[in-house]
PAZAPA-4460 file (N, C-alpha, C; in steps of 0.05 Angstrom, whole numbers, plus 32768, in hexadecimal, padded with zeros to 4 digits):
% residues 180
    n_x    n_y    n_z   ca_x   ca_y   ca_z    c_x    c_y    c_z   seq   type   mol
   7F8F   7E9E   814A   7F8F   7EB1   8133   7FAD   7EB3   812A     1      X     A
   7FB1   7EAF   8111   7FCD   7EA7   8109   7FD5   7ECC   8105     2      X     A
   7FF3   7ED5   8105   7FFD   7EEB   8100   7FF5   7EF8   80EA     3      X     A
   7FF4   7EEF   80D8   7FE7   7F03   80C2   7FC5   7F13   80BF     4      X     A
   7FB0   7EF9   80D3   7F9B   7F04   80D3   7F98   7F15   80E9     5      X     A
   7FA7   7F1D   80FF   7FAD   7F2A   8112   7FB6   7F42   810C     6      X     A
   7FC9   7F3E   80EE   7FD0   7F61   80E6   7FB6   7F6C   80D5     7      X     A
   7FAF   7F55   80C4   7F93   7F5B   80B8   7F7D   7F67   80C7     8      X     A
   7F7E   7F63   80DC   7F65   7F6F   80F3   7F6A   7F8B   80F2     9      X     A
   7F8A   7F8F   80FC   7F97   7FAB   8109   7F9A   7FB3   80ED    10      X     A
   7F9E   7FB1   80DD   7F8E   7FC1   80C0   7F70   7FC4   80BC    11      X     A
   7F5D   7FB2   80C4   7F46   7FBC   80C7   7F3C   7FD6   80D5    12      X     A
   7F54   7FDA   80E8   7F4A   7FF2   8101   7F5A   8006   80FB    13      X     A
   7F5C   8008   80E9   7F6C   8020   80DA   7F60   802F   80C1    14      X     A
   7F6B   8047   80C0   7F67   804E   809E   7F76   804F   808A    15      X     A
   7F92   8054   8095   7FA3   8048   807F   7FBD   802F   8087    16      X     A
   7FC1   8028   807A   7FDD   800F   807D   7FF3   8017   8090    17      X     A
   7FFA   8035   8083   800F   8042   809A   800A   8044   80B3    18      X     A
   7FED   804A   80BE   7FDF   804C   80CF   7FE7   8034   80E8    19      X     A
   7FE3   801B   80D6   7FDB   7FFD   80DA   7FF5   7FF7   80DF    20      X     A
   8000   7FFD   80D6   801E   7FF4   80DB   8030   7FF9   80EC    21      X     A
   8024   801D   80EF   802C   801D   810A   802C   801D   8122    22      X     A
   800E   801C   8120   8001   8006   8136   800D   7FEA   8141    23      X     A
   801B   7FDB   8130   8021   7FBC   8126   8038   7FC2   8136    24      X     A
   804C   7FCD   812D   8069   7FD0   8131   806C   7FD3   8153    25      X     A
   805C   7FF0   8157   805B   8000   8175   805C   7FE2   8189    26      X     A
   8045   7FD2   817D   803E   7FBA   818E   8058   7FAA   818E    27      X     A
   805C   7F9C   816F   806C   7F8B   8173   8090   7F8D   8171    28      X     A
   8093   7FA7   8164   80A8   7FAD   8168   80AD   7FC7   816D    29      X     A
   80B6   7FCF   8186   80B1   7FEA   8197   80C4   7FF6   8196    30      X     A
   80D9   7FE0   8194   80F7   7FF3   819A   8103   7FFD   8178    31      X     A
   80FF   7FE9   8164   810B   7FF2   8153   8102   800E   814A    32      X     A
   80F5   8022   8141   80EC   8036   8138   80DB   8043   8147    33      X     A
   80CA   805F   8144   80B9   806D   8144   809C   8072   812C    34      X     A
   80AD   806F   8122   80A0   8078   80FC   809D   8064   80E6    35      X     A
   808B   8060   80D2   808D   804D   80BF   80A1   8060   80B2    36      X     A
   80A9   805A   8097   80C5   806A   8089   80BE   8061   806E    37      X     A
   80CB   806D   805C   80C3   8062   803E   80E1   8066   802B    38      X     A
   80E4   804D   8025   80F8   8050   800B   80E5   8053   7FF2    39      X     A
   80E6   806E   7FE9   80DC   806D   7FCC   80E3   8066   7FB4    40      X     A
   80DB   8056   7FAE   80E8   8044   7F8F   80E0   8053   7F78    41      X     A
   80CB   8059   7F7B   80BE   806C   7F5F   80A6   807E   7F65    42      X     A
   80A1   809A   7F5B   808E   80A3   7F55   808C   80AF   7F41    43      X     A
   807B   80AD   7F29   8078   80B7   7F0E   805A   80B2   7F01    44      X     A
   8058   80D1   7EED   8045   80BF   7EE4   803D   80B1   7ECC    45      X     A
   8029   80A3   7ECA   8022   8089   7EB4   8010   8096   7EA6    46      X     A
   8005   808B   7E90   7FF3   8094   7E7C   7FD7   8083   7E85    47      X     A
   7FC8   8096   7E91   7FAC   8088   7E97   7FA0   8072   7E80    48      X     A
   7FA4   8078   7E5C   7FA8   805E   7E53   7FA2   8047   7E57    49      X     A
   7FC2   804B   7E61   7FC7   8027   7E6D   7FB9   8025   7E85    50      X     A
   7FAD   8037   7E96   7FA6   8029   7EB4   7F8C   801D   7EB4    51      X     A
   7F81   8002   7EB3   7F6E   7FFA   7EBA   7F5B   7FFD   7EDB    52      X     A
   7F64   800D   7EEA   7F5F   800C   7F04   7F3E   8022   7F0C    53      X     A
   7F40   801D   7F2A   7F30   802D   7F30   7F28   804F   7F37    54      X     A
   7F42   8060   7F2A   7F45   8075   7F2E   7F35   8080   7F16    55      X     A
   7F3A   8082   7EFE   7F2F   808C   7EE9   7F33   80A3   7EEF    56      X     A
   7F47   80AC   7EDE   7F4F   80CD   7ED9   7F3E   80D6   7EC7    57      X     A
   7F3A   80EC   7ED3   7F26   8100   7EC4   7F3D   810A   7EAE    58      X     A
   7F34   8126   7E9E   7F4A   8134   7E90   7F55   8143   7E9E    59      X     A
   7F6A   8148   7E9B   7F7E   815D   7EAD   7F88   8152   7ECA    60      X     A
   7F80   813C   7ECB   7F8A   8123   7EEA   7F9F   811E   7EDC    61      X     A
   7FB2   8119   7EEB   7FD1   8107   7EF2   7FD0   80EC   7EFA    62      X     A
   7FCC   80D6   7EEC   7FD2   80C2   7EFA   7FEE   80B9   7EFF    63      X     A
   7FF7   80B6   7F1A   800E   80B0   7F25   8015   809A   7F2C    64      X     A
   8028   808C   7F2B   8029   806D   7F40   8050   806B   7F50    65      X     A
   8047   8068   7F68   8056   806A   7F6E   8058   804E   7F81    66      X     A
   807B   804E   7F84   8080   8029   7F92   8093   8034   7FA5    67      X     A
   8094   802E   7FBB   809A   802C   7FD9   809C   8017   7FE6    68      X     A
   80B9   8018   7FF8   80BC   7FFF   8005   80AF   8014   802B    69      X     A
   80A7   7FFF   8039   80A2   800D   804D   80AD   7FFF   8063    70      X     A
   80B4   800F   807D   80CD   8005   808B   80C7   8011   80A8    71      X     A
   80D3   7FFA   80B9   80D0   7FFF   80D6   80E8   8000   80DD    72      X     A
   80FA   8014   80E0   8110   8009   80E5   8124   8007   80D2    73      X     A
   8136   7FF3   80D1   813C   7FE3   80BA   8127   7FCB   80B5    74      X     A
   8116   7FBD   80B8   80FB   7FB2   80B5   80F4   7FB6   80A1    75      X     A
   80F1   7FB0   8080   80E0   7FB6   806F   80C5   7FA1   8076    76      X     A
   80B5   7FB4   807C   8090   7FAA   807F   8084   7F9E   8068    77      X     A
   8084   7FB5   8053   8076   7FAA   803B   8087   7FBB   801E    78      X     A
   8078   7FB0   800D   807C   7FBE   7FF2   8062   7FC7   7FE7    79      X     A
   8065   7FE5   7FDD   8048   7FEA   7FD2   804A   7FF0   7FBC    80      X     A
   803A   7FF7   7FB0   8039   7FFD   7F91   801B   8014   7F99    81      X     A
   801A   8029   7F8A   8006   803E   7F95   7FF7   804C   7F73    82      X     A
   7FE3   804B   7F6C   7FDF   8060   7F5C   7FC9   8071   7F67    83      X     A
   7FD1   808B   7F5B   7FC3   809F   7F6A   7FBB   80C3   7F52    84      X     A
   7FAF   80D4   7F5F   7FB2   80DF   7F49   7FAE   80FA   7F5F    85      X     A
   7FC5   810C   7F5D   7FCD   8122   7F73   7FBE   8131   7F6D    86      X     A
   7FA9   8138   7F5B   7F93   8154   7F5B   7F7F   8148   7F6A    87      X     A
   7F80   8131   7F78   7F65   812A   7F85   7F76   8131   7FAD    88      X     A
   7F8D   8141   7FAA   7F98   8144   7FCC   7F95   8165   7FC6    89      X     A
   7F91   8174   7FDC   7F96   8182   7FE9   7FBC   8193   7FE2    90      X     A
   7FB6   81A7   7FD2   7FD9   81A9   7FCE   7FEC   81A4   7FE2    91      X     A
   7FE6   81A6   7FFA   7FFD   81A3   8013   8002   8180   8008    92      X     A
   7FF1   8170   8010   7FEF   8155   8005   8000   814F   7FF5    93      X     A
   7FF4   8158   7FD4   7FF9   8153   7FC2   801E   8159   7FBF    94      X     A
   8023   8171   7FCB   8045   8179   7FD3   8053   8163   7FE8    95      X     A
   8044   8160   7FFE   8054   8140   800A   8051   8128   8005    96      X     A
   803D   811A   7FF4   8048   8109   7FE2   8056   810B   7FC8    97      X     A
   805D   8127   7FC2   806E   8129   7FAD   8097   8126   7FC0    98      X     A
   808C   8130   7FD4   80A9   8132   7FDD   80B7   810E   7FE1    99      X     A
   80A3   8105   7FE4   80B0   80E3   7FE0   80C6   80DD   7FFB   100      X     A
   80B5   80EC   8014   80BF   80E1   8028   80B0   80D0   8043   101      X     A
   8097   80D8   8035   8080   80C4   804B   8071   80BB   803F   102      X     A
   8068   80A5   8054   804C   808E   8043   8042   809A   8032   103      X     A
   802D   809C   8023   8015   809E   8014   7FF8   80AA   8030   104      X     A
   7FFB   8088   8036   7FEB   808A   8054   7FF0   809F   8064   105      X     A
   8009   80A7   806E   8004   80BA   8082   8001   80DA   8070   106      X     A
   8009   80DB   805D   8002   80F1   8057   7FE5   8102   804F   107      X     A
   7FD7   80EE   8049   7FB4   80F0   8042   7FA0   80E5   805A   108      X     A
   7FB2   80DC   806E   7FA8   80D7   808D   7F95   80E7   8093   109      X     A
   7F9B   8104   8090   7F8A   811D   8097   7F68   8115   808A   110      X     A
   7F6D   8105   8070   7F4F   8109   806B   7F44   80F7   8077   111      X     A
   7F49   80E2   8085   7F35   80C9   8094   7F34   80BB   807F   112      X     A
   7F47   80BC   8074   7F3E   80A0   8053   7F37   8084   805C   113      X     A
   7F1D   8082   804A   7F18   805F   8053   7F26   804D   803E   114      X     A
   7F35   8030   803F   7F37   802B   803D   7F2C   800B   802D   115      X     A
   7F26   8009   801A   7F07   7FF1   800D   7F1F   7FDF   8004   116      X     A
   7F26   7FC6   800E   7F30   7FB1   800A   7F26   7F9A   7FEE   117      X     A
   7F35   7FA2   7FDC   7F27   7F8D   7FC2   7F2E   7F6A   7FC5   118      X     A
   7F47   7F6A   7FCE   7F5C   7F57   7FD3   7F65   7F50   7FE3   119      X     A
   7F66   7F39   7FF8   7F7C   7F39   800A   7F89   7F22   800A   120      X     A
   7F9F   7F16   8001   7FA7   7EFC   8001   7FBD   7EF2   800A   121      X     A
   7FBB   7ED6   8024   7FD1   7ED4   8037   7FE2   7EC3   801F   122      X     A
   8001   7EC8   8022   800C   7EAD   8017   8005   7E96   801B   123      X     A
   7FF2   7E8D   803A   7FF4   7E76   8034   7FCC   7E62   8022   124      X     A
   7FCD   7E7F   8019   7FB1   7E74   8001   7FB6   7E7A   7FED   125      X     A
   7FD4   7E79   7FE4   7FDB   7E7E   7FD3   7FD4   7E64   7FB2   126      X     A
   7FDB   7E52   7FBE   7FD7   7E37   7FB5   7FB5   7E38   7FAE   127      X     A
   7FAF   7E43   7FC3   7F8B   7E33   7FBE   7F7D   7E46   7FB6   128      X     A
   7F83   7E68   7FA8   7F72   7E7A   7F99   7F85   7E7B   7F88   129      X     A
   7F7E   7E6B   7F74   7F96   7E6E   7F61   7F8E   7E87   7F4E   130      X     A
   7F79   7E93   7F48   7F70   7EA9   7F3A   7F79   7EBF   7F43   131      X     A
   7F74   7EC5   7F58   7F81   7EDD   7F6E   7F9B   7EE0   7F6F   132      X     A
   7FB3   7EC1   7F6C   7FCB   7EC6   7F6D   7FD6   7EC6   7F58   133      X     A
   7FC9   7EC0   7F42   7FD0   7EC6   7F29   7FD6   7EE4   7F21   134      X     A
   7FC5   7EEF   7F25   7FBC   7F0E   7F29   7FD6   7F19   7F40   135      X     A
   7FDC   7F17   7F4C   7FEB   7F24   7F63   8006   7F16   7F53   136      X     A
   8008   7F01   7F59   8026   7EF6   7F48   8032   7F08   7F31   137      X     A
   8019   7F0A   7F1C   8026   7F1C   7F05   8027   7F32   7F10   138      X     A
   801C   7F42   7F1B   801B   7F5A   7F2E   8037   7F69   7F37   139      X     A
   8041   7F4C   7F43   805B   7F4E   7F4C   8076   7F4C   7F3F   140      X     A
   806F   7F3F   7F29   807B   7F34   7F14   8086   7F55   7EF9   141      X     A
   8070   7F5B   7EF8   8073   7F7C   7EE8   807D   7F92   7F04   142      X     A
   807F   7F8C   7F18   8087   7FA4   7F27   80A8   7FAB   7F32   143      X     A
   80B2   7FB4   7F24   80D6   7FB0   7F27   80D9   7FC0   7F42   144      X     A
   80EB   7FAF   7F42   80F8   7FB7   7F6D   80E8   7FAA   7F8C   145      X     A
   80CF   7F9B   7F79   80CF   7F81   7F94   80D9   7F6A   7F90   146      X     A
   80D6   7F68   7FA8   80E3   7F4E   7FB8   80D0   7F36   7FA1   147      X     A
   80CF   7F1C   7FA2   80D3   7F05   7F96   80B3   7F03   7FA8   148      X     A
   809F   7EF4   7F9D   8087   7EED   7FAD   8088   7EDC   7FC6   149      X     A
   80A2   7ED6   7FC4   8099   7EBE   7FEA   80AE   7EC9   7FFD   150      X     A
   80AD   7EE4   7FEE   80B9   7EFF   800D   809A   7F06   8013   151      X     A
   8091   7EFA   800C   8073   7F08   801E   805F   7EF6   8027   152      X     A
   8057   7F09   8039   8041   7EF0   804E   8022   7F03   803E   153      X     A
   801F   7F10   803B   7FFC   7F19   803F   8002   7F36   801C   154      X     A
   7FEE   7F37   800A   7FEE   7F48   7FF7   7FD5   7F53   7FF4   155      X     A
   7FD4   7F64   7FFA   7FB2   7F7D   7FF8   7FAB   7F8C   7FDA   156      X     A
   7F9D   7F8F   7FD4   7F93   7F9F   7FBB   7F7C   7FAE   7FCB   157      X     A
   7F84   7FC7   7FC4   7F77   7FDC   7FD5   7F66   7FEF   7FCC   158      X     A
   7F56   7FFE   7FD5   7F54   801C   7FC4   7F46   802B   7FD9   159      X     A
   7F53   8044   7FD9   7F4B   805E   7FF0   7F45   806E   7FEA   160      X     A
   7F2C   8073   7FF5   7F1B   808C   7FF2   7F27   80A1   8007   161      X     A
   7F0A   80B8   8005   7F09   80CF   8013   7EF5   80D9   8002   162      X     A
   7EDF   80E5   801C   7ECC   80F0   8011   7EBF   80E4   7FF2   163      X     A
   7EB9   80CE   7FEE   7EA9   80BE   7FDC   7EC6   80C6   7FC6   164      X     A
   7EDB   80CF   7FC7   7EEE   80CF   7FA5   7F03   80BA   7FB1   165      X     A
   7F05   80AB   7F93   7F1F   80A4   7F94   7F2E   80A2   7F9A   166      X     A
   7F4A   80A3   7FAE   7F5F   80B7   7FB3   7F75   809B   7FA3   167      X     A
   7F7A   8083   7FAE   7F8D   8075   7F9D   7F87   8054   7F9C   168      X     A
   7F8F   8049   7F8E   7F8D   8032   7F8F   7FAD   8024   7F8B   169      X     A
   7FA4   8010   7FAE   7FBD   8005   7FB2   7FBF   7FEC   7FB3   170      X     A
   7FD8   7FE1   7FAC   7FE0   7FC5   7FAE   8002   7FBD   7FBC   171      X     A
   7FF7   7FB2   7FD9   8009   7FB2   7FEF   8010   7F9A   7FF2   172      X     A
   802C   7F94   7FF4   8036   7F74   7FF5   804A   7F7A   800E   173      X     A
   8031   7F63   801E   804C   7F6A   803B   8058   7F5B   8044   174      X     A
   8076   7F5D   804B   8088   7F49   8047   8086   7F37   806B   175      X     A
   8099   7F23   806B   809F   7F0E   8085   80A5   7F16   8095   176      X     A
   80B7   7F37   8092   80BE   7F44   80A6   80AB   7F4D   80C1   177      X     A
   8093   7F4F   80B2   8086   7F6B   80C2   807D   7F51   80D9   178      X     A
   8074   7F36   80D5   8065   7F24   80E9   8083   7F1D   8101   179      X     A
   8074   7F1B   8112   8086   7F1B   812E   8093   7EFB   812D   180      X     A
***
């Protein structure tokens, strides 16, 4: 089982990425950190409008999107890109992902969010789904402050529930770092 489908598994047995990751790390890298960590690049919000996605703001919803580098250490793991819409958290929630100092994941942890995988694509099928990497390429291409596409081994298109709603739809590009 090659490294990437091995973190793919240990994301299967999780509910969120942060979760998974730190699972990943504890194993494979024990000494550098305790904690996943987050450089926040952006959180703001967009004009539902433009969002083609799976959230669908009602009236009076906020759609938000926010981009995060996520970090073991000095280790950047992945890059995410998040949209979400904070009247669907819990105000405590909705106040610590506003504070823009932890995952997404660990902060909505409390609800048991499942996780429904739309996407998952290794770099190296990159070549041979050319539809899928077309889609992720431009993906990456409109998203200012990542890395270049062949800083990454594995890219997810996500979306997390709780209790049958919404909560966000994500798209996670995780870099060479995180594989041992």
């Amino acid at each position: 089982m090659s490294s990437v489908d091995s973190f793919l598994k240990v994301m299967r047995e999780h509910d969120t990425a942060t979760a998974a990751l730190i699972a990943w790390c504890r194993c494979h890298y024990p000494d550098e950190a305790e904690a996943v960590t987050i450089t926040l690049l952006t959180d703001q919000d967009v004009p539902a409008d433009g969002y083609d996605g799976p959230l669908r703001p009602k009236a009076g919803e906020t759609l938000r999107r926010r981009r995060v580098w996520l970090r073991w250490g000095d280790r950047v793991l992945s890059e995410a890109e998040n949209w979400y819409v904070p009247e669907r958290l819990p105000p405590a929630m909705r106040e610590a992902v506003a504070d823009g100092t932890q995952p997404y994941g660990a902060v909505v942890a409390g609800l048991r969010p499942q996780r429904i995988t739309i996407t998952a694509l290794r770099s190296d099928q990159v070549r041979a789904d050319r539809f899928g990497t077309e889609a992720v390429l431009a993906q990456l291409a409109r998203t200012e402050g990542f890395s270049r596409h062949d800083a990454f081994v594995l890219h997810i298109h996500a979306v997390m529930m709780a209790a049958g709603i919404v909560l966000a739809e994500l798209r996670e590009h995780y870099r060479r770092e995180l594989l041992p």
